[in-house]
N, C-alpha and C positions, 0 to 999 in steps of 0.2 A: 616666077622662078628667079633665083639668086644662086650667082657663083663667083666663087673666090674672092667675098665680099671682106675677106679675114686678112688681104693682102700677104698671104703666106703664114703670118701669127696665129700659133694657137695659143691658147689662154693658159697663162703662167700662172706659178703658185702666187698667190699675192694681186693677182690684178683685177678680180674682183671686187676685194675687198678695200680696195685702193680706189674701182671707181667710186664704190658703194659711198664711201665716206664724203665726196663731194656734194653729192645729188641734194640733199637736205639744205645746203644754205649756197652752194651754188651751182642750180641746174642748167650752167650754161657753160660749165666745166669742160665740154669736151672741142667748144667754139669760139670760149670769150675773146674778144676783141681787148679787156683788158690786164687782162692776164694771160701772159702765153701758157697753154695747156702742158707745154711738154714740161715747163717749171714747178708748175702745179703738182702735175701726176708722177713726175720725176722720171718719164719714159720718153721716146725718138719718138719724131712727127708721125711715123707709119705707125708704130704702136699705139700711139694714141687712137689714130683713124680704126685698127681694130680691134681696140677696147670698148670704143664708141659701137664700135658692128656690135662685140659678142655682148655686153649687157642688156642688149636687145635681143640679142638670140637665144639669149637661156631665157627669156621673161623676169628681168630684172628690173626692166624698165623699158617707159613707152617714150616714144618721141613723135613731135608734130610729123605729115608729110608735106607740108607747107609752113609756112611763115619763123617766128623767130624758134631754131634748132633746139630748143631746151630738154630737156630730159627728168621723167620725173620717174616716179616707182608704182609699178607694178603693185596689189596686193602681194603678191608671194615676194616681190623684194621689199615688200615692208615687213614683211613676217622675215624675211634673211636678216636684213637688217638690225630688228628686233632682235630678234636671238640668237644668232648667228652671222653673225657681221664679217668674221676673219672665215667665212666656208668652213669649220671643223668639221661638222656630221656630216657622214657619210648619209645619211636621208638626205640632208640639203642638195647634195653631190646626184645623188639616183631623183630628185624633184628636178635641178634643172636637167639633168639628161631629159626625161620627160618632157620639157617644156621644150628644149634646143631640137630634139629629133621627131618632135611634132608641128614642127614650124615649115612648113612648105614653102611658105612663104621665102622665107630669109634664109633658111637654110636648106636648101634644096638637096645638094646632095647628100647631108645626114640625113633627110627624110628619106630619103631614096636609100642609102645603105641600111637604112633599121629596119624600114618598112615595106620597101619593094624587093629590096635584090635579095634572093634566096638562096645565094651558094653561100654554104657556112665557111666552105676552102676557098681560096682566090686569092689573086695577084693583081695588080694595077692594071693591067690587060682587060683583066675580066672586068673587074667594075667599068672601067672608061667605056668598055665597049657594049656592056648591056646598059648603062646612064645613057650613052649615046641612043640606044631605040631605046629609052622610056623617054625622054628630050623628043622627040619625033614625032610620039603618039602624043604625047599630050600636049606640043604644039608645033605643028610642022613648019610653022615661021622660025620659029626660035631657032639661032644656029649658036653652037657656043664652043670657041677653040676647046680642042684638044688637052693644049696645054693648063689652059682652065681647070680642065676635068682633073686633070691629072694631079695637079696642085691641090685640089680639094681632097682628092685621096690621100696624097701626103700627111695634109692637117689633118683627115680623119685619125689617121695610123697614128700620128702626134699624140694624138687625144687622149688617146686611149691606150696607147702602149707607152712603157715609160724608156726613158731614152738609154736610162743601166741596163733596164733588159735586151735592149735592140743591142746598145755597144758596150755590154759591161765592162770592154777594157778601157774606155777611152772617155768613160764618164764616170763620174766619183758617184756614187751615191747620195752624198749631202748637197747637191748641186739642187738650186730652186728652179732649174731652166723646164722640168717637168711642166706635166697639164696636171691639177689633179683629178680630173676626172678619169687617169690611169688606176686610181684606189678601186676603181666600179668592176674591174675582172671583164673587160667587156668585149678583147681582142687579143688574141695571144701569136708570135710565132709562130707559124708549119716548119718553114725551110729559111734558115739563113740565105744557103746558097742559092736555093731558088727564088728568094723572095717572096713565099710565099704566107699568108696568114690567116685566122681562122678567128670566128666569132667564137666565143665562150660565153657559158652560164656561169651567171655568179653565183655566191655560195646562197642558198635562203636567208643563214640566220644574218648577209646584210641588209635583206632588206626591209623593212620595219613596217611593219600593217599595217600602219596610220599613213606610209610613203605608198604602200599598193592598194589601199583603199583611194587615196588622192586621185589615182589614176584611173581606178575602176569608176568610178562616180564621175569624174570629168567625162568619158566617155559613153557614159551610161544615157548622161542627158536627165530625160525624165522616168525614163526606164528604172524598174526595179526586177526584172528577171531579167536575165542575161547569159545566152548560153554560152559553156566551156570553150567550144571550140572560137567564139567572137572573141574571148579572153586571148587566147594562144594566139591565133593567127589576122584577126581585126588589123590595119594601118592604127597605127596611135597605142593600140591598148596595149595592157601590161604583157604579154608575151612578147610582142616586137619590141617594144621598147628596150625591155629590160636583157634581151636573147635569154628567155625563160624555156625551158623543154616543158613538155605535157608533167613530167612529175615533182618539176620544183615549183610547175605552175600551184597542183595538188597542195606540194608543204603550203605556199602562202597563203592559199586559200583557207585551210585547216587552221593556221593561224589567224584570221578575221572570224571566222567561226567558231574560234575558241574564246576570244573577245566578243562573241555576241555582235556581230557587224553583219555577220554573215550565212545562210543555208544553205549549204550544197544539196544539193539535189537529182538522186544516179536513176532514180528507179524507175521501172518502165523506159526507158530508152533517153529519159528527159537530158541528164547534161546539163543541168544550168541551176546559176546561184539564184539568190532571192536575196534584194538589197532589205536588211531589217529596219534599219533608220538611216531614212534615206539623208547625205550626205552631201552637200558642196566640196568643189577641190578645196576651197579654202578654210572650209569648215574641217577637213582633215588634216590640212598645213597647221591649223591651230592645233589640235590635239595632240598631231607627230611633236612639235616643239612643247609644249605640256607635257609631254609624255618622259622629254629629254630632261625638263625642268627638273621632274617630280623625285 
């Protein structure tokens, strides 16, 4: 488990595609010894240290756990890369959400806000203090300040909510200091004054059956039937990830089924799709960019 490994920084418009640009002729960009990084990247020493976290945490690239730091690409950050270099599509945006709030590893308590905690309403309160018993049960060694926790909900709320909408007086709208993973619909305001906020489904038509097929097949394994409710409520799969209800889960589904990816399957009580050509993640990373090409 991993916390506050983002040193308070969440991911600006532009700084992926700022790391992205190095990694190819020098993947040692975030370390070298001969060039200072912050002159490179054109960002302050902490920034740098969590650009270096977040291109890891969406799956944009891997790095050694020992010896020399260098940083290379991911398949899906070669497919970003590829076609998407500046983050435009909103698939690219809904693939690494995918990859960031599947990551247990490194990013714990997104995994833990998509995937574990159930209150669609809540305040800071509430997540610190249910993250605190799931911290517990799943290692009773583990102790991790408070203020920790609390900072990662911050950067959550960052993320995902854009900062006009939190202070439309006192933020311009053409400001780049946003995430854009605010475009995803994935967090909205309850209460100003209470502080209070609320997961939200996004609309269907953003998001692109070649991007929900990605997810279904990464989770599927070698499985080719999979039932409904493992879609909706599964850790990882396209309902948590995405904060899908039971009937936008439906549209998307109908969608892969109308492209021939997919059978739904209600009758007799069954509940579950049937994978028709079975699919790699990356085998659908290819197709969603194909699809963007065409």
């Amino acid at each position: 488990m991993k916390f506050r490994a983002h040193d308070t920084f969440f991911i600006r418009k532009g700084w992926l595609s700022k790391g992205m640009k190095h990694i190819p002729n020098k993947p040692d960009v975030f370390v070298s010894k001969d060039e200072n990084p912050m002159d490179v990247l054109g960002i302050g020493a902490n920034m740098v240290k969590a650009l270096r976290y977040w291109m890891q945490a969406v799956g944009l690239t891997d790095e050694p756990d020992s010896g020399r730091r260098t940083q290379k690409f991911t398949e899906l950050g070669e497919s970003v890369f590829a076609h998407d270099r500046y983050v435009e599509e909103l698939g690219t945006l809904f693939l690494l959400q995918y990859k960031l709030v599947s990551n247990k590893k490194d990013a714990t308590a997104w995994y833990y806000f998509f995937n574990v905690f159930n209150m669609t309403e809540f305040s800071k309160n509430d997540f610190v203090a249910n993250i605190q018993k799931y911290i517990e049960v799943e290692d009773e060694n583990t102790s991790v300040a408070v203020r920790s926790l609390e900072e990662d909900f911050n950067c959550i709320i960052s993320t995902y909510l854009p900062r006009s909408k939190a202070n439309p007086g006192r933020v311009s709208p053409e400001n780049n200091i946003d995430c854009p993973f605010g475009e995803l619909g994935l967090i909205d305001i309850l209460s100003k004054n209470k502080k209070t906020y609320k997961k939200t489904t996004p609309p269907v038509s953003a998001i692109d059956p070649w991007v929900a097929l990605a997810v279904i097949s990464d989770q599927a394994g070698d499985r080719t039937e999979i039932r409904l409710n493992e879609l909706l409520t599964a850790p990882c799969n396209i309902g948590r990830v995405f904060n899908l209800d039971s009937i936008s889960l439906l549209d998307v589904l109908y969608k892969l089924e109308k492209l021939g990816e997919i059978k739904i399957n209600r009758t007799a009580g069954l509940d579950v799709i049937n994978l028709i050509h079975k699919k790699t993640f990356q085998d659908c990373v290819e197709r969603y960019y194909a699809s963007v090409e065409e």
